[in-house]
C-alpha positions in Angstrom: 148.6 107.2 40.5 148.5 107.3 36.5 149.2 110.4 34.4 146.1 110.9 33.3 144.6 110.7 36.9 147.3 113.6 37.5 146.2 116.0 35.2 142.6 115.2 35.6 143.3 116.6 39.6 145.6 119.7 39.2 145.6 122.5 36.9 148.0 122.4 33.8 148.9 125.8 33.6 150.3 126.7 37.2 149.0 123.6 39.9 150.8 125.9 42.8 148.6 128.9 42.1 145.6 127.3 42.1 146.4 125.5 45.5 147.5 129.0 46.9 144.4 130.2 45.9 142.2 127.5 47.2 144.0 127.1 50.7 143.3 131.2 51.1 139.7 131.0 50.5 139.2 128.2 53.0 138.0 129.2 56.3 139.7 127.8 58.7 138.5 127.4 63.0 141.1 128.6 65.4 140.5 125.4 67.6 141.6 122.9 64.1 144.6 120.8 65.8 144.0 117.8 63.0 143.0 118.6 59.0 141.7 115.8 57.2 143.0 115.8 53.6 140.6 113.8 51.4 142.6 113.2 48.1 145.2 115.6 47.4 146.3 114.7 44.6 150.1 115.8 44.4 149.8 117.9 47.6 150.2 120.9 46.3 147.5 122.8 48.8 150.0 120.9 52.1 152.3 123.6 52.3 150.1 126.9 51.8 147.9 124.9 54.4 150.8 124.3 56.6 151.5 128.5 56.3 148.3 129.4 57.8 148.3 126.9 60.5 151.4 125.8 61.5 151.1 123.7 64.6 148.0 121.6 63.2 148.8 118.3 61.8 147.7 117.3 58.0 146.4 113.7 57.2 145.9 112.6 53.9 143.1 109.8 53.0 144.1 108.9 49.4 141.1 107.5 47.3 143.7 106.3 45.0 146.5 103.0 45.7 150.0 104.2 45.9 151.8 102.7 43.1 155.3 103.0 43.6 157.3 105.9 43.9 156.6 107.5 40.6 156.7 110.9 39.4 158.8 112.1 42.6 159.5 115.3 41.1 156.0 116.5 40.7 155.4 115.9 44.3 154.5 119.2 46.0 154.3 118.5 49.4 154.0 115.6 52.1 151.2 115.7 54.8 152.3 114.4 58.2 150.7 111.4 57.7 148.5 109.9 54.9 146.6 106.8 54.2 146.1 104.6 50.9 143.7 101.2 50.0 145.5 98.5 50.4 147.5 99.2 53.3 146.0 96.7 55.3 144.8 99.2 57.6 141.4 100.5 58.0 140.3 104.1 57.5 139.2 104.3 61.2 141.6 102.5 62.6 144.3 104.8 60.7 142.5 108.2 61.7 142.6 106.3 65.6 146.1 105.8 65.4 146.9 109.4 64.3 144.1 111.5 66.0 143.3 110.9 69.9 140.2 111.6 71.2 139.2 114.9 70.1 135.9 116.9 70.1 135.4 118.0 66.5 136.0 121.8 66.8 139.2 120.1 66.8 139.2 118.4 63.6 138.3 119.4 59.7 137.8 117.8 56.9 139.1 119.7 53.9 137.8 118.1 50.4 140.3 118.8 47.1 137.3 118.9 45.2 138.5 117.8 41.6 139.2 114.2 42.3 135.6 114.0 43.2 135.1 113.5 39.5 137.8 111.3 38.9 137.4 109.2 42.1 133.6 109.4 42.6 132.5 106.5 45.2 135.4 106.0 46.0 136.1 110.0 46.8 132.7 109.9 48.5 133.2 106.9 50.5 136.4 108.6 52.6 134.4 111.1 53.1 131.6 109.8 55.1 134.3 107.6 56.9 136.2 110.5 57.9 132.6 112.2 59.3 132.1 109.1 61.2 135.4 109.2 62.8 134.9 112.6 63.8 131.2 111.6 65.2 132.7 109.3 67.4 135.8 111.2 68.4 133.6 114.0 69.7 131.3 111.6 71.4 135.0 110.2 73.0 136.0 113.6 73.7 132.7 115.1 75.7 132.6 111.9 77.5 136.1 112.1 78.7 135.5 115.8 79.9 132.6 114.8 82.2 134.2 111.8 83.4 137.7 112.3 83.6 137.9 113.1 87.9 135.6 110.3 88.0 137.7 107.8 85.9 140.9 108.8 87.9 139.7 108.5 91.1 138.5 105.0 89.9 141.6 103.9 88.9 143.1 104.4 92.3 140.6 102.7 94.1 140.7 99.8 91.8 144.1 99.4 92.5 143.4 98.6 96.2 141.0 96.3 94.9 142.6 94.2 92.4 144.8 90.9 94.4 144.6 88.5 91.8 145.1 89.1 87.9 144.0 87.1 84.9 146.9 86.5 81.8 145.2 85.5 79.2 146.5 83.0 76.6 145.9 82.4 73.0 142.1 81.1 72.8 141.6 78.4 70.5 137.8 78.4 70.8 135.2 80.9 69.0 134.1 83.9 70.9 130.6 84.8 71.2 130.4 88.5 72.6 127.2 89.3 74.2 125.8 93.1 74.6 122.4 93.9 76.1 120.4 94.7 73.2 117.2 93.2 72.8 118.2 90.8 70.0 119.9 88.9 72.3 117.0 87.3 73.4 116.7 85.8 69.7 120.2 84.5 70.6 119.6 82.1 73.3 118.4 79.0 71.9 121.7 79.2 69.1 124.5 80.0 72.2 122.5 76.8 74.2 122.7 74.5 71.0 126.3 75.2 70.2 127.4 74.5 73.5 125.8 71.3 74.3 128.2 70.5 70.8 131.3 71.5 72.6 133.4 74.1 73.8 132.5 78.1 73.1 134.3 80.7 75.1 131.4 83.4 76.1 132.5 87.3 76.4 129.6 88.8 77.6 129.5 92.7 78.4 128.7 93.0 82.1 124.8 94.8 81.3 123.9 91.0 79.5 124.9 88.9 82.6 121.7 88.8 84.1 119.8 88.2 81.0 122.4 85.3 80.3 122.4 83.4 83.8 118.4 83.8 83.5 118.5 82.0 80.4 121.1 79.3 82.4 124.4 80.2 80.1 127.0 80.9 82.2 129.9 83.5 80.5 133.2 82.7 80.8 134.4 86.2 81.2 132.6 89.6 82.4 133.8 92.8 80.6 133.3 96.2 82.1 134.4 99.6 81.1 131.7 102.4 82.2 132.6 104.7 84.8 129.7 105.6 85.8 128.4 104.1 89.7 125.4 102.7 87.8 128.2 100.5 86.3 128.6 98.4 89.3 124.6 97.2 89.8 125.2 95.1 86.3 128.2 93.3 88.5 126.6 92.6 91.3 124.8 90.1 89.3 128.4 88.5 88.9 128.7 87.6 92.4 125.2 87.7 94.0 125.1 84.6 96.1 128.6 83.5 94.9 131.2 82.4 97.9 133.7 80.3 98.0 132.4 78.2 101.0 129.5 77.6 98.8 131.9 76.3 96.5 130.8 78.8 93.8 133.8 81.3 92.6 132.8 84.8 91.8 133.3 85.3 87.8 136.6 86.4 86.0 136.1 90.1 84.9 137.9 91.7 82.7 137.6 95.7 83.7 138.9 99.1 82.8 140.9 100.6 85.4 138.8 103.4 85.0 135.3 102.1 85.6 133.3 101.7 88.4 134.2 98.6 90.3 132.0 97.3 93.1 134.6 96.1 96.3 133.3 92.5 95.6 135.6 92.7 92.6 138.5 92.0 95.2 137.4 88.5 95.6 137.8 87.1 92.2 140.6 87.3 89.6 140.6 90.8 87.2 141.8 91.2 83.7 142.8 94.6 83.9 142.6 97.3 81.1 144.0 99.5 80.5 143.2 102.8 77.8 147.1 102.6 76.8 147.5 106.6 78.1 150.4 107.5 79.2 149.9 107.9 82.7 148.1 104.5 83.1 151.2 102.9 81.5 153.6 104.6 83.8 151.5 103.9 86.7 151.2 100.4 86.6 154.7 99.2 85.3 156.1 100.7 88.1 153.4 98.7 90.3 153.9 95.6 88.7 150.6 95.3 87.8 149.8 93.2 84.5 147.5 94.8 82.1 146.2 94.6 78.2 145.8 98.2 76.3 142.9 98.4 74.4 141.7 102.1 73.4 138.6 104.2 74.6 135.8 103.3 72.2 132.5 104.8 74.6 131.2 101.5 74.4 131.7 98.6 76.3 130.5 96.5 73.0 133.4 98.2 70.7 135.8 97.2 74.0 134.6 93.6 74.1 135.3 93.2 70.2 138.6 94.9 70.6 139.3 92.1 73.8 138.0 89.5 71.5 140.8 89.9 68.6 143.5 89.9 71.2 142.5 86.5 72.7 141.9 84.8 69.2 142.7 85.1 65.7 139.7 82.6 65.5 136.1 83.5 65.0 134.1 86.0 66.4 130.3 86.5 67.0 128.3 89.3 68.0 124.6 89.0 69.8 122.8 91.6 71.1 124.5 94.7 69.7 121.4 96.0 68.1 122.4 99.7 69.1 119.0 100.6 68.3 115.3 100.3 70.3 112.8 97.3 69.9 109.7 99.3 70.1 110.5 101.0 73.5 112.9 98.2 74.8 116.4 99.1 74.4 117.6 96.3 76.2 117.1 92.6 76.6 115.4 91.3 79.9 115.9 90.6 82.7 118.1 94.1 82.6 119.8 95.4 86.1 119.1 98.6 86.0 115.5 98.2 85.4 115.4 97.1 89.2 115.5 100.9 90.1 113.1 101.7 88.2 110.6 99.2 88.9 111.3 100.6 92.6 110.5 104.0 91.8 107.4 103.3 90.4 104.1 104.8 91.5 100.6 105.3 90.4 101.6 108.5 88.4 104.9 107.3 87.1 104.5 103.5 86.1 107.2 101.5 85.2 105.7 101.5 81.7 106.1 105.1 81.3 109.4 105.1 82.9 110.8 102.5 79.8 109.7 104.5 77.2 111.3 108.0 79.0 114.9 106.2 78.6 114.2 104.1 75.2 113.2 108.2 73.8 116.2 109.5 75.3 118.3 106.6 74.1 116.9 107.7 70.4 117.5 111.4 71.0 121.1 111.2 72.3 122.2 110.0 68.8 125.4 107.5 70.3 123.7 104.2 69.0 123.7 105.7 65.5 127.4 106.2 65.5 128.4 103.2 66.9 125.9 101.0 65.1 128.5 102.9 61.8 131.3 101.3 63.5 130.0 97.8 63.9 129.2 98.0 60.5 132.2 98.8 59.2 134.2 96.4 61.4 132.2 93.7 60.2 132.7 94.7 56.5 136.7 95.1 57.4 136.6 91.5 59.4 134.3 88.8 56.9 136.1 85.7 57.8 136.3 86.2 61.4 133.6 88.4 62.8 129.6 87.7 62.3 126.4 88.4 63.5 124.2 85.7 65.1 121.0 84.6 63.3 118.6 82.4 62.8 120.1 81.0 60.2 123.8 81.8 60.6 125.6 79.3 58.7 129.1 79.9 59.7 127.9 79.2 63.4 126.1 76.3 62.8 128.6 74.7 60.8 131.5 74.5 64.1 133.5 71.7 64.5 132.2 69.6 67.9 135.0 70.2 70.3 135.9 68.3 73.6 133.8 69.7 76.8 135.2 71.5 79.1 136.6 69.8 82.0 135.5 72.0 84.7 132.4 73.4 85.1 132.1 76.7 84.1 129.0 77.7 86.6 131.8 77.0 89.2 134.5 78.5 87.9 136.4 79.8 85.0 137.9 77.6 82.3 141.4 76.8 83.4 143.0 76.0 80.0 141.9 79.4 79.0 143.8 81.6 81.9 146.8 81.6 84.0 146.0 83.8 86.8 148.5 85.6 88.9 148.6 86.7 92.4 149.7 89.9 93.1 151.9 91.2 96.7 150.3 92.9 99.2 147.9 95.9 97.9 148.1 98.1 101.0 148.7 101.8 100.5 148.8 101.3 96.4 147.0 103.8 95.4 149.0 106.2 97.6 152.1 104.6 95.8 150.3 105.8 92.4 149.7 108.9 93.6 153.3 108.8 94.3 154.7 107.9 91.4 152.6 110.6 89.2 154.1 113.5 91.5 156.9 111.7 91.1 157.4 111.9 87.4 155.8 115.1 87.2 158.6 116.9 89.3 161.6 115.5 87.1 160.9 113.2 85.1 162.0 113.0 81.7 158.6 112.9 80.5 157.1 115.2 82.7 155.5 117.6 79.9 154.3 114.2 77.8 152.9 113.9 81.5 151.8 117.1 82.4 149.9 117.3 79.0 147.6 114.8 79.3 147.0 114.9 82.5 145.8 118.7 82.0 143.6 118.0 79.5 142.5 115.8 81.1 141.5 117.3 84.6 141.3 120.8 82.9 140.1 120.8 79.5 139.2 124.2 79.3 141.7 125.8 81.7 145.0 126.5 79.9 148.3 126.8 81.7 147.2 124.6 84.7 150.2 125.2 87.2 152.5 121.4 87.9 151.5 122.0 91.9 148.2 122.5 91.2 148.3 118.9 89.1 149.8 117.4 92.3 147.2 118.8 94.4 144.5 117.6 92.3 145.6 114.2 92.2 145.9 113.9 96.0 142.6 115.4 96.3 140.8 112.6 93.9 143.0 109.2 95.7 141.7 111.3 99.3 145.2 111.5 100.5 147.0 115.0 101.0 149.4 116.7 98.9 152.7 117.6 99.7 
């Protein structure tokens, strides 16, 4: 940062005082764990910040490159982290790394106003990305306080479940990722062409499934992260009328420990994911249980794109994320879930009527809008490697022909692509997680790291949650008693 730039951001006469004066007139919330810093300058509002809140932690989004370490003496204060262009890094994927999921009571943005001027766009431009980060935190954050018993008890029970795991290797095919959105539809006719030219590796998202098979493309690999039980009537579709004495193998998923799995699951191999939390981690390397991290993103879309960059450093292409309504269809057809619907219908509640009561509550609930900001920016972040399909998507059309596959992948999954491993007997496991939680919670040496997240998890808004009472909770959701 220049001289000029420097003097343009801080007063000339006394820099300190006018910080002191500016970090005393902010009003700050008593919840604030994280402050957002857009462009401080020299820093010199950290440390009167760091006075009045002492336990929150101070980020820094610099509008400006870092340029060396120049004019060290005139540097007032260091935030505990702090971001500048040309890290490599994106914005949101910097804020992800420092902030976990937090609802935004949690998290303010504080603006140093002057380098507004000197910055503009540029000044501007962190701000709305910091907004959308906190959009999509909170969204994160209230969705893990409703779920949370729900997603733990899932995770034991999938553990009984799981007897043989998928380990991935290094794809050297294109992905095509497919969500349920209504474009994919539009999508069809492109997937169909560009595999009758060779090989393509097909992530879809477990809602698109039925919509996919319909249209006679068969995915390689199912993902699934929702925790909800509605969750498991898009995978039934991965296994109706598939057993092995009919010489059709149920399809590879690739599933969040934490989402709902339907006990069909058992019978075909499981990628497992895993949110990278601590207890999750602890949980299944003392199992033995092989697992890829990817964070909590709300949507099984983001999680698909996120599983997509660690199978390939090759192309990526998105269909069907439309994240918004085609007239009142928010999804494309045929769509699982529209099967309880059409079987609630009546003479004074249509199926008609039903759609557009979910595609307006789709609009009102306001998550497409934040994620659609996400895709957006991933695709602006990724231009080489990750596209949208279209009509006339040049980078898709123009794939090399590769070699067919040389099984058939409406039989079962691509053997080049996976190893898969079979795991010892499952009996009891989910007792032996249950175990090894109370375990580590009664001596561990990273019991409070433990204790922590486990109590906001299970108790959000109860402070001081008591380590038996933990225990007993944990028992209670694997329906085992505690000790």
């Amino acid at each position: 940062m220049d001289r000029e730039r420097i003097k343009s951001l801080h007063s000339g006469y006394n820099p300190q005082a006018e910080a002191d004066r500016y970090a005393a007139s902010l009003s700050l919330n008593e919840r604030t764990r994280f402050f957002i810093l857009i462009e401080p300058g020299l820093g010199y509002m950290i440390a009167p910040l760091k006075k009045r809140a002492p336990s929150a932690k101070i980020i820094a989004l610099h509008a400006g490159e870092r340029s060396g370490p120049e004019l060290p003496e005139t540097r007032a204060g260091s935030p505990d982290a702090e971001w500048y262009p040309g890290t490599g890094v994106s914005v949101q994927d910097f804020l992800e790394s420092e902030i976990p999921d937090s609802e935004a009571a949690e998290i303010q943005i504080l603006e140093w106003r002057p380098a507004l001027a000197v910055f503009g766009k540029a000044y501007l431009t962190l701000v709305e990305e910091a907004v959308s980060f906190i959009k999509r935190s909170d969204a994160n954050a209230r969705t893990t306080k409703a779920f949370a018993p729900r997603w733990i008890r899932n995770f034991l029970e999938n553990l009984e479940i799981i007897s043989e795991v998928l380990c991935p290797r290094p794809l050297p095919l294109p992905i095509v990722i497919t969500g349920a959105g209504p474009g994919l539809e539009s999508s069809f006719s492109l997937i169909r062409d560009e595999l009758r030219k060779g090989e393509l590796f097909i992530l879809a998202a477990s809602s698109s499934v039925m919509a996919l098979e319909t249209a006679n493309i068969i995915p390689d690999l199912v993902i699934t992260t929702d925790g909800g039980n509605w969750a498991k009537l898009h995978l039934y579709e991965c296994y109706r009328g598939r057993t092995a004495d009919k010489g059709a193998f149920p399809r590879p998923i690739a599933a969040s420990l934490i989402g709902a799995l339907p006990s069909q699951s058992g019978t075909g191999p499981i990628l497992p994911i895993s949110d990278g939390s601590f207890w999750q981690t602890l949980v299944l390397k003392e199992l033995n249980i092989p697992f890829i991290a990817l964070p909590q993103r709300g949507t099984v879309s983001a999680s698909a794109m996120d599983l997509a960059f660690a199978l390939t450093t090759g192309s990526v292409f998105i269909a069907g994320m439309d994240l918004e309504n085609k007239d009142i269809r928010s999804h494309s057809r045929p769509y699982s879930l529209d099967r309880l619907m059409e079987e609630k219908a009546q003479r004074l509640n249509p199926f008609y009527s039903q759609v557009f009561s979910r595609s307006s509550m789709v609009k009102a609930g306001g998550s497409y809008s934040i994620y659609a900001s996400w895709f957006e920016k991933q695709l602006a972040a990724f231009p080489k490697r990750l596209h949208t399909l279209g009509k006339n998507n040049s980078v898709f059309g123009s794939l090399k022909p590769r070699p067919p596959k040389t099984t058939q992948n409406n039989t079962s999954f691509s053997a080049p692509c996976f190893e898969t491993l079979t795991l010892p007997s499952r009996a009891n496991t989910a007792q032996k997680a249950v175990k090894v939680l109370s375990d580590a919670l009664n001596g561990s040496a990273h019991s409070a790291m433990l204790r922590e997240e486990l109590s906001s998890l299970l108790f959000a808004d109860k402070p001081d949650v008591s380590q038996k009472e933990l225990i007993d909770t944990i028992h209670s959701l694997s329906g085992t008693a505690g000790n």
